[in-house]
C-alpha positions as a printed Julia matrix, in Angstrom:
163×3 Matrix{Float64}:
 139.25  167.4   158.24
 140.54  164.65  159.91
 142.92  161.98  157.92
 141.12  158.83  158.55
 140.09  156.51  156.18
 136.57  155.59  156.37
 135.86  151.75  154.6
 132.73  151.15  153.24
 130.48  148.84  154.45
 129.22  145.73  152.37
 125.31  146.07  151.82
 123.85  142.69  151.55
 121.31  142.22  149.11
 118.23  141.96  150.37
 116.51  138.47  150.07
 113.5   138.0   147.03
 110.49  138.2   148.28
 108.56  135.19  147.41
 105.35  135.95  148.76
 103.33  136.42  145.0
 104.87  133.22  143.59
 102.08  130.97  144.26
  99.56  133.58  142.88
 101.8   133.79  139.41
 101.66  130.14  139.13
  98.37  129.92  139.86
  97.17  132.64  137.37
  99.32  130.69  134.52
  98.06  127.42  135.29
  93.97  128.76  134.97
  95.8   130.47  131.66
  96.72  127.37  130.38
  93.52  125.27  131.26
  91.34  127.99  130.46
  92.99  128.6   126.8
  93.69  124.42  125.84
  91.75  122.55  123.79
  90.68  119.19  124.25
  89.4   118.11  120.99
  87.52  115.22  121.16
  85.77  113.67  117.81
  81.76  112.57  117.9
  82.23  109.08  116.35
  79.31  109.16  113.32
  80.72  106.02  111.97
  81.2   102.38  113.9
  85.24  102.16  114.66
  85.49   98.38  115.64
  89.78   98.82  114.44
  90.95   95.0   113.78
  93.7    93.36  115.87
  97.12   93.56  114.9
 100.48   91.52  116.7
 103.33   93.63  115.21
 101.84   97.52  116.41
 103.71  100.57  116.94
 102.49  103.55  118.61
 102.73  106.61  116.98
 104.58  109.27  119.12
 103.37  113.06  117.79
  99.66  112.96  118.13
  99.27  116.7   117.39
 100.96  115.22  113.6
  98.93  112.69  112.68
  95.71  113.78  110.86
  92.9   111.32  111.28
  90.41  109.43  108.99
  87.54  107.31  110.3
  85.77  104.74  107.93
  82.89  102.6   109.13
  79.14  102.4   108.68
  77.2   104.72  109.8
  76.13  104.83  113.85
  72.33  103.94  113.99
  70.84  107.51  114.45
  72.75  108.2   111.08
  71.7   105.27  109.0
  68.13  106.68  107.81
  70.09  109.4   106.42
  73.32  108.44  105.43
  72.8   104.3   104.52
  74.25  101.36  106.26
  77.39  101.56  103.12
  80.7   102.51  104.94
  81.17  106.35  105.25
  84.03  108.33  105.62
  84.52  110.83  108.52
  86.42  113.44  108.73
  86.81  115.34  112.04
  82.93  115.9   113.2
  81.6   115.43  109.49
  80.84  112.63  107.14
  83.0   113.38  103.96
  83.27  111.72  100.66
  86.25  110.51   98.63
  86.94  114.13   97.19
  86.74  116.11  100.41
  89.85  114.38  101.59
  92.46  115.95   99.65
  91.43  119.29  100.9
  91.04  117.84  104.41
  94.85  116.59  104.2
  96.06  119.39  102.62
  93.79  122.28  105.22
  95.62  120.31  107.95
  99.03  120.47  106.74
  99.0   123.91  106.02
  98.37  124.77  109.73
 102.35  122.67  110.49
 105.22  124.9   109.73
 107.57  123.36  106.85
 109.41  121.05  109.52
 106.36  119.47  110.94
 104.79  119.28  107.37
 107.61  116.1   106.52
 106.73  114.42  109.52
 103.15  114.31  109.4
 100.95  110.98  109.16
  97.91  110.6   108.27
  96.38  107.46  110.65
  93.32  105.54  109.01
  90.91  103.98  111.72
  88.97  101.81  109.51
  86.2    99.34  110.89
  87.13   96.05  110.35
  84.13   95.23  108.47
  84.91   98.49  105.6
  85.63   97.1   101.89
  89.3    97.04  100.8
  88.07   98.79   98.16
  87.4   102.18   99.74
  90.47  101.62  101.78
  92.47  101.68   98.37
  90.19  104.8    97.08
  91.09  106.6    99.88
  94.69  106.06   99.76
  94.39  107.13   95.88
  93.75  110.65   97.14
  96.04  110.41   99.87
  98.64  110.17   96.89
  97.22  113.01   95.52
  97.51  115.48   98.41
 101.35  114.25   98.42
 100.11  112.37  101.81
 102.43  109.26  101.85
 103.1   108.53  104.95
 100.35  106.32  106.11
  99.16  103.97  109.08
  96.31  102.24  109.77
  95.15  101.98  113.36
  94.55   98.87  115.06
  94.62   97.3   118.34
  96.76   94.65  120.19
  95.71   90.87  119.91
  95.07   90.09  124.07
  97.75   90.87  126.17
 101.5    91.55  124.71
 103.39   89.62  127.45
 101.69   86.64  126.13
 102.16   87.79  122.11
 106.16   86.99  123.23
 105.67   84.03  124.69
 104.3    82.24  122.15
């Protein structure tokens, strides 16, 4: 044997091959369009929301549970009456239905996302106060209390300030 030393070479690491990349991001993108839901609601009821100067949007949509009051659309009148109607999601609903809606919804939250929930009502601006205050009755019973009614800006908001 002979008495030298041999050092070691460094081995570089190879460089990561980047080749499939575009392929994985493609096959989670289709993943995610393919698998979301777009939930839209069919309007059964008119929703002509009043005008309102001092709005504020509401951040969380996927926490805010939605009720719709308004007469009925005109292919739903012969059935349903030209009296203001409550929707909820696709289906016309009545007083007692909502505390089951309210509560249904909340239960699919986990405990955090339970206290922060709203429940938005888009009344017509032609609907009785009446049913408005009905509706908020069983809103208090479902332990609903956080509440806000929907409504649109009055014209533009630049000139709301300068007034």
């Amino acid at each position: 044997m002979s008495g030298h030393i041999k050092k070691k070479q460094k081995k570089e690491m190879p460089p990561v091959n980047t080749a499939s990349l575009p392929d994985i991001v493609f096959m989670l993108l289709f993943f995610f369009m393919v698998t979301t839901v777009m939930r839209e609601v069919e309007m059964k009821v008119t929703n002509d929301i009043p005008q309102a100067s001092e709005i504020q949007k509401l951040e969380n949509k996927s926490l805010i549970t939605y009720i719709y009051v308004g007469q009925p659309m005109p292919k739903y009148e012969a059935r349903f009456g030209s009296q203001s109607r409550i929707q909820l999601n696709d289906a016309f609903a009545s007083l007692d239905d909502i505390q089951g809606f309210v509560v249904q919804d909340r239960d699919k939250h986990d405990e955090v996302e339970q206290k922060l929930m709203t429940v938005s009502i888009k009344a017509d601006k032609n609907t009785k106060m009446g049913l408005i205050g009905d509706i908020k009755t069983e809103l208090r019973k479902a332990q609903a209390l956080k509440i806000s009614y929907a409504s649109k800006p009055v014209g533009n908001m630049d000139d709301y300030y300068t007034r």
